[in-house]
C-alpha positions as a printed Julia matrix, in Angstrom:
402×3 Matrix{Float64}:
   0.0    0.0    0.0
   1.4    3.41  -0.65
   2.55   5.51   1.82
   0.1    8.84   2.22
   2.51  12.02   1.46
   1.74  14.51   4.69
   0.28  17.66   4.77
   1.06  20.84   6.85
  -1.66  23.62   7.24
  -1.95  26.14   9.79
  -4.35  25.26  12.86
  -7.75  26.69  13.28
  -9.45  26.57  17.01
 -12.28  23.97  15.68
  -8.72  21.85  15.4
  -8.26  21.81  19.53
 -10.43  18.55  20.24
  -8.66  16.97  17.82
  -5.3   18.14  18.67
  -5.71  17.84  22.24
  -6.19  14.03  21.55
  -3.29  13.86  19.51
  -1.51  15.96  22.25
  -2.91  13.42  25.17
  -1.03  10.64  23.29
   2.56  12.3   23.2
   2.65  13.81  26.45
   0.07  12.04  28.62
   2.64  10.01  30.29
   0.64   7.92  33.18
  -2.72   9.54  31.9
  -4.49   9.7   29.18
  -7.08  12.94  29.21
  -7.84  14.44  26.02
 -10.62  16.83  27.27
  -8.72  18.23  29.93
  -5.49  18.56  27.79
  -8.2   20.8   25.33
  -9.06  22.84  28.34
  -5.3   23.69  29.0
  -5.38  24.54  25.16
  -7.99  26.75  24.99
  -6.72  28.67  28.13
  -3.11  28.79  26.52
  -5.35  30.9   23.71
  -6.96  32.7   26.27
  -3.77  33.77  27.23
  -2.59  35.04  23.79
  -1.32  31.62  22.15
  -3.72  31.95  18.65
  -4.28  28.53  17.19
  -2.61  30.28  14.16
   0.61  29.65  15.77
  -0.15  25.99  15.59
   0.87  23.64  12.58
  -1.35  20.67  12.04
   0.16  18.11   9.98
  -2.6   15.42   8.06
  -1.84  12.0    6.2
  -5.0   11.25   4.25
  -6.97  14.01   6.05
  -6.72  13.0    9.16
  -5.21  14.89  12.09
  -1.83  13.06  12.74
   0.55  15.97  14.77
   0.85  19.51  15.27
   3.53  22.17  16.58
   3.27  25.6   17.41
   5.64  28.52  17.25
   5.05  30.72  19.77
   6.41  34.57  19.38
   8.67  35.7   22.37
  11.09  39.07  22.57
  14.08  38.36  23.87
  16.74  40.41  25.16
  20.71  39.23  23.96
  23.87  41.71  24.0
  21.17  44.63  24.93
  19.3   43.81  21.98
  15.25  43.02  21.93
  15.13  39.98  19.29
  12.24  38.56  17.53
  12.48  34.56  19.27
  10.12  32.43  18.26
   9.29  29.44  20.77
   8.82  26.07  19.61
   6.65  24.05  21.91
   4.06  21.47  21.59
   5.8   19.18  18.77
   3.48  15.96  19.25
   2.65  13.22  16.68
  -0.13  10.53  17.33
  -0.21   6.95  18.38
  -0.52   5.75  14.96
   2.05   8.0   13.33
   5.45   7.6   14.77
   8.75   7.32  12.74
   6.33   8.47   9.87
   8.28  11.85   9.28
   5.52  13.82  10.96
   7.54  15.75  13.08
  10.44  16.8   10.57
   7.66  17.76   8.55
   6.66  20.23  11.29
  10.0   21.1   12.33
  11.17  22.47   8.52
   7.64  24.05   8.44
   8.11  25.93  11.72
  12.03  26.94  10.15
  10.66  28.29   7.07
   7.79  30.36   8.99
  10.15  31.61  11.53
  12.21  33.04   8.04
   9.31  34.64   6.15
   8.02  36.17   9.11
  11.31  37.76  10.0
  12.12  36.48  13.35
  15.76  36.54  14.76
  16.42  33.27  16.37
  13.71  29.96  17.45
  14.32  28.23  21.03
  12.9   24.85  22.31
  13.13  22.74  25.75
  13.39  19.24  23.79
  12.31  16.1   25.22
  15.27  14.66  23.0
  18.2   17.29  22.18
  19.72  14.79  19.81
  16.36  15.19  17.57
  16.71  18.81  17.45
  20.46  18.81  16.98
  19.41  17.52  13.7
  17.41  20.64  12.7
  20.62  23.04  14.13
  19.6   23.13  17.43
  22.3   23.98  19.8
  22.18  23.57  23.75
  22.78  27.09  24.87
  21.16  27.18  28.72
  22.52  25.25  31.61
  20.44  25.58  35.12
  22.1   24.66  38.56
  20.11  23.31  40.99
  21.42  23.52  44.79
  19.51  21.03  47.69
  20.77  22.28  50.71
  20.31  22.85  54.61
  19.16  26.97  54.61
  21.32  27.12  57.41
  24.23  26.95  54.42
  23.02  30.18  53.46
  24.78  33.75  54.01
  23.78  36.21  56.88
  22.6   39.1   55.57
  20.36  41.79  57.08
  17.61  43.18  54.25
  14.41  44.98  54.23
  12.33  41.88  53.26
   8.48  41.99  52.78
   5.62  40.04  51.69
   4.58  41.03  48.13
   0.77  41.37  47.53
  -1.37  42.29  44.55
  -0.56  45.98  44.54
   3.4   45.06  44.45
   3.37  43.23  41.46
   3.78  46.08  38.75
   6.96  46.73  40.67
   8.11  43.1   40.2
   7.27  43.01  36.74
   9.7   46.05  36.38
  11.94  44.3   38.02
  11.8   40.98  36.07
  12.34  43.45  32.87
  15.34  44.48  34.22
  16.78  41.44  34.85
  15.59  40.57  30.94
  16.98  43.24  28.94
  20.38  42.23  31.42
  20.71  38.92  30.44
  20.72  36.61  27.54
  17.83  34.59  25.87
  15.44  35.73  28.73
  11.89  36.26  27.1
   9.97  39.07  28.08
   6.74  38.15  30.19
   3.3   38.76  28.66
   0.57  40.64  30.99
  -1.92  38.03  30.84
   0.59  35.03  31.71
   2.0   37.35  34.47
  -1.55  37.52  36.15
  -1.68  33.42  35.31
   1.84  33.25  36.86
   1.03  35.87  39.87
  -2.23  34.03  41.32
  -0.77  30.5   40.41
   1.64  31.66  42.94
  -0.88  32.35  45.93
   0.15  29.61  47.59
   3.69  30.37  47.48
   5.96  32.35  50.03
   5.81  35.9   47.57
   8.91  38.08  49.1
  10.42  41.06  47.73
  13.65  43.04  49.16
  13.58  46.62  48.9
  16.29  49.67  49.18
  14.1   52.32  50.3
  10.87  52.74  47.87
  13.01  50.45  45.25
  12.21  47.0   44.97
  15.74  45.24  44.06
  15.18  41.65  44.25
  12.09  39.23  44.89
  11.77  35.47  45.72
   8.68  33.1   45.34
   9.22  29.66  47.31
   7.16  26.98  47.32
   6.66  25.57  51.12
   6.46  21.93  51.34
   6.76  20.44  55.1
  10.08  21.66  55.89
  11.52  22.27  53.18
  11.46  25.63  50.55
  11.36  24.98  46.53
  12.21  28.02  44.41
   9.74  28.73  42.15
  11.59  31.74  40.72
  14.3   34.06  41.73
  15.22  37.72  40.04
  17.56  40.43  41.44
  18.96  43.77  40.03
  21.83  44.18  42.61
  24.26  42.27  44.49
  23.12  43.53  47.93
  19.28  42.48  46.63
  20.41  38.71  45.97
  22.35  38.84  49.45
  19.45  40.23  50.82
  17.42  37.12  49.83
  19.56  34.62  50.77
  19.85  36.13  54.5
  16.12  36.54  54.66
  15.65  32.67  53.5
  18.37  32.07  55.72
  16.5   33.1   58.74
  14.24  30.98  58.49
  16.05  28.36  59.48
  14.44  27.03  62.42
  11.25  26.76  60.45
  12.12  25.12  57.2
  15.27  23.13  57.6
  16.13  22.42  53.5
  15.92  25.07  50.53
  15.83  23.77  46.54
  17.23  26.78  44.91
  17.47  27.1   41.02
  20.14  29.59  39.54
  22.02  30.46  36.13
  25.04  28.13  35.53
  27.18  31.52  35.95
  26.04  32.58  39.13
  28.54  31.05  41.72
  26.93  30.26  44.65
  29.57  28.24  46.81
  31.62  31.75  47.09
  28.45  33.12  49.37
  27.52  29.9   51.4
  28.88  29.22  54.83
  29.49  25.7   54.5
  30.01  24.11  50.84
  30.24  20.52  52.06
  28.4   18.31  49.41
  27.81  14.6   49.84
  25.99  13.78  46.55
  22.39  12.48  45.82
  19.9   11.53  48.39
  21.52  13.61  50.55
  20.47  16.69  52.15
  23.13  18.43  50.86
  23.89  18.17  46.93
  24.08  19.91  43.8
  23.44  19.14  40.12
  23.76  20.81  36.62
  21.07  20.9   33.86
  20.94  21.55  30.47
  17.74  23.33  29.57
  16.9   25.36  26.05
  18.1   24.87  22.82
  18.59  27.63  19.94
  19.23  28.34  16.38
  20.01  31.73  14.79
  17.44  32.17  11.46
  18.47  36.05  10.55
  22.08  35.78  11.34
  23.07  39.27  10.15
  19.82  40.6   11.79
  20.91  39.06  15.13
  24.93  39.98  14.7
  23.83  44.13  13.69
  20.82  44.41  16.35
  23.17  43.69  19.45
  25.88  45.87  20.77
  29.96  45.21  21.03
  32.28  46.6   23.18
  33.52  50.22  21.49
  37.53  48.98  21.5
  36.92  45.79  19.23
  37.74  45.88  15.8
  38.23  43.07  13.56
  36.91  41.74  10.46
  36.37  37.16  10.07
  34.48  35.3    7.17
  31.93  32.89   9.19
  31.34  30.3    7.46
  28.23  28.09   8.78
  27.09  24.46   8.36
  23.53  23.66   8.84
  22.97  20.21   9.55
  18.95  20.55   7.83
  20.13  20.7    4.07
  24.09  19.64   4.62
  25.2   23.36   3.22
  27.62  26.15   4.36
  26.97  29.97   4.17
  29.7   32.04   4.19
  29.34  35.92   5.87
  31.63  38.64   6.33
  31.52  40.31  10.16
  33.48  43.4   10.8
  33.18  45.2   14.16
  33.78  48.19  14.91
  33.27  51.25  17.13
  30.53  48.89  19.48
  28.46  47.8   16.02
  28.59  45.01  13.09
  28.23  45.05   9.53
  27.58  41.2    8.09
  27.81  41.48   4.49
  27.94  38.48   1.55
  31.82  37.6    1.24
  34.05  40.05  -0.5
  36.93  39.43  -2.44
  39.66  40.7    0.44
  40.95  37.39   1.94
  40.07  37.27   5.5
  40.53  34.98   8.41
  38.21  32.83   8.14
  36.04  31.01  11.65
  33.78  27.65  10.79
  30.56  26.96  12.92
  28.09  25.01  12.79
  24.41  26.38  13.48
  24.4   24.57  16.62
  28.06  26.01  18.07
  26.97  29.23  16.61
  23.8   29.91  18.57
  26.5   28.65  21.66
  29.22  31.63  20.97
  26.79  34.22  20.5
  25.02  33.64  23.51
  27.47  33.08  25.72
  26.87  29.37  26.64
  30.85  28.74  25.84
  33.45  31.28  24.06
  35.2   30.86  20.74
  38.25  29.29  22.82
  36.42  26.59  24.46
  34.34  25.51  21.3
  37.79  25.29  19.4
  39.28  23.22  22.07
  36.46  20.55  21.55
  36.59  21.39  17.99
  33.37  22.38  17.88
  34.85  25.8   16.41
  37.65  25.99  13.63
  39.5   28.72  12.43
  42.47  29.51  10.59
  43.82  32.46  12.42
  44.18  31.38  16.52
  45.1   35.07  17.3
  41.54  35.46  16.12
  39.61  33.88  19.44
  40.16  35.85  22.21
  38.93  39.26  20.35
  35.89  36.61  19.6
  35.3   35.7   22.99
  35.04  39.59  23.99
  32.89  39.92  21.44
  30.06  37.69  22.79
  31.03  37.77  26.64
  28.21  38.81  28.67
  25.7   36.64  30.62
  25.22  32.72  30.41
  21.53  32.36  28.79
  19.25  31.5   31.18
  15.01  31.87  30.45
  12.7   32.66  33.28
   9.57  32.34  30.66
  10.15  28.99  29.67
   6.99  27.71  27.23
């Protein structure tokens, strides 16, 4: 019997029963509840997620996977970028290893081209799938189980946050954004989801003065806390939240704190004994969202550069999707870049591929490291370290994860 050909359309909302069936199948794990997985749906639309985003892919007109795309701004080198989020790739019982979600995946790509956006993340259920579409791994996440008595004094003005707080948190959370890198901006209807999903939680802000600099919201669970989120704007606000958690020692013994890969704690802790898993006392190092650059002059002229670099480098760029190269020009100079199609000047050249690419210009790993693994080549070593300055800044790390 032939094999159907599939199609990709985009979705319409009288899709979502259908889709939440198909969505039960891939991700219901121990259950199995299509109507309530369409009720999440149809709030994620209520919240701004138009079934428009969606891809539906058919084989012989019948509902078989879908995958949405999800747009984000993110904030990288100072720069707002177009991101668009991939989330939701799912494919039915009855069509696995059928090429349903490839078909999705280069659908999603060439939307995410047309439509101008600068770069596409994902948190994969398999990063060796999305590898294959040039998806690097550009976000690491430490997680710390320890006794809060391992925590720093500190003395802070620390306060509950209530309803009338929270446009000064979500100022706060922006600043922390446009900061860092790959950190999506928050919409206002998922920040009143995310505010009164949090009523339950410990909600505590530390101020300087009238200025709210840092805010925790912990999860209480017997006697132990579970960070929910964590955003600062100063050194003596982060402090300040580790003294206040501290105190509160005698009532909750054991604190699950989540952090940025680049944010030592063990420098600010009192004790940094660790004895390992199922302890009380360990820590552990994830790796969370992947990337790809889709407009990579856009991204490489919207960000800035430190004023004192100036260099010029042919990239050259393998994506793994069609097995090509492109080849781009990048000179920097006076805190901006100029990519241009390759000129006729000879220039040192520096070969990527998409997913070590989306890895430099991050800052998950500089131009040094990625040549040491030779994930990076170049023909011009005195080259590296003006390319590490070039993307230093902040590891990526997303609090609006999708």
């Amino acid at each position: 019997m032939p094999q159907q050909s599939i199609h990709v359309r985009r979705g319409r909302e009288e899709d979502i029963p259908v889709v939440a069936r198909v969505f039960a199948q891939a991700f219901g794990g121990d259950s199995y509840d299509p109507e309530g997985t369409a009720a999440r749906i149809r709030r994620e639309v209520e919240l701004g997620v138009s079934p428009e985003n969606s891809f539906i892919a058919e084989k012989d007109g019948k509902i078989v996977g879908t995958a949405t795309g999800i747009p984000f701004e993110t904030w990288v080198g100072g720069a707002k970028l177009r991101l668009m989020g991939i989330a939701g790739v799912a494919t039915g019982w009855e069509a696995r290893r059928q090429g349903v979600a490839r078909a999705l995946m280069l659908a999603l790509l060439d939307r995410a081209r047309e439509e101008g956006f600068h770069l596409m993340g994902l948190y994969p259920f398999r990063p060796s799938f999305y590898q294959a579409f040039g998806f690097g791994s550009v976000e690491m996440e430490c997680h710390y189980t320890i006794p809060t008595t391992f925590l720093p004094e500190s003395k802070s003005d620390a306060r509950e946050l209530f309803d009338e707080h929270l446009p000064l948190v979500q100022n706060l959370y922006d600043q922390a954004a446009m900061r860092g890198s790959f950190c999506n901006l928050r919409r206002s209807k998922v920040w009143e989801e995310r505010w009164n999903g949090w009523r339950d939680c410990m909600r505590i802000g530390i101020w300087d003065g009238s200025e709210l600099t840092a805010y925790a919201v912990m999860k209480p669970s017997g006697w132990k806390l579970q960070c929910r989120e964590i955003v600062w704007n100063s050194t003596a606000g982060f402090r300040g939240l580790l003294g206040f958690l501290r105190s509160l020692s005698d009532q909750y013994t054991q604190i699950d704190l989540r952090l940025p890969a680049d944010v030592p704690l063990m420098p600010a802790l009192k004790e940094t004994q660790f004895w390992g898993p199922n302890s009380d006392r360990y820590c552990y190092v994830t790796t969370e969202g992947m990337a790809k650059l889709v407009d990579i002059p856009g991204v490489f002229q919207a960000r800035s550069y430190p004023k004192h670099l100036s260099f010029a480098v042919r990239m050259v760029v393998a994506d793994p999707v069609d097995g090509g190269e492109s080849a781009f020009d990048l000179e920097l100079s006076s805190g901006s870049a100029c990519v241009s199609k390759p000129g006729a000047a000879s220039l040192p050249e520096v070969r990527f591929t998409t997913m070590s690419l989306a890895q430099w210009f991050l800052g998950t790993y500089s131009a040094t490291a990625l040549q040491r693994v030779g994930a990076l080549e170049t023909d011009c070593a005195d080259l590296l370290p003006h390319l590490d300055e070039a993307a230093a800044g902040p590891m990526p790390y997303n609090r609006e994860r999708y």
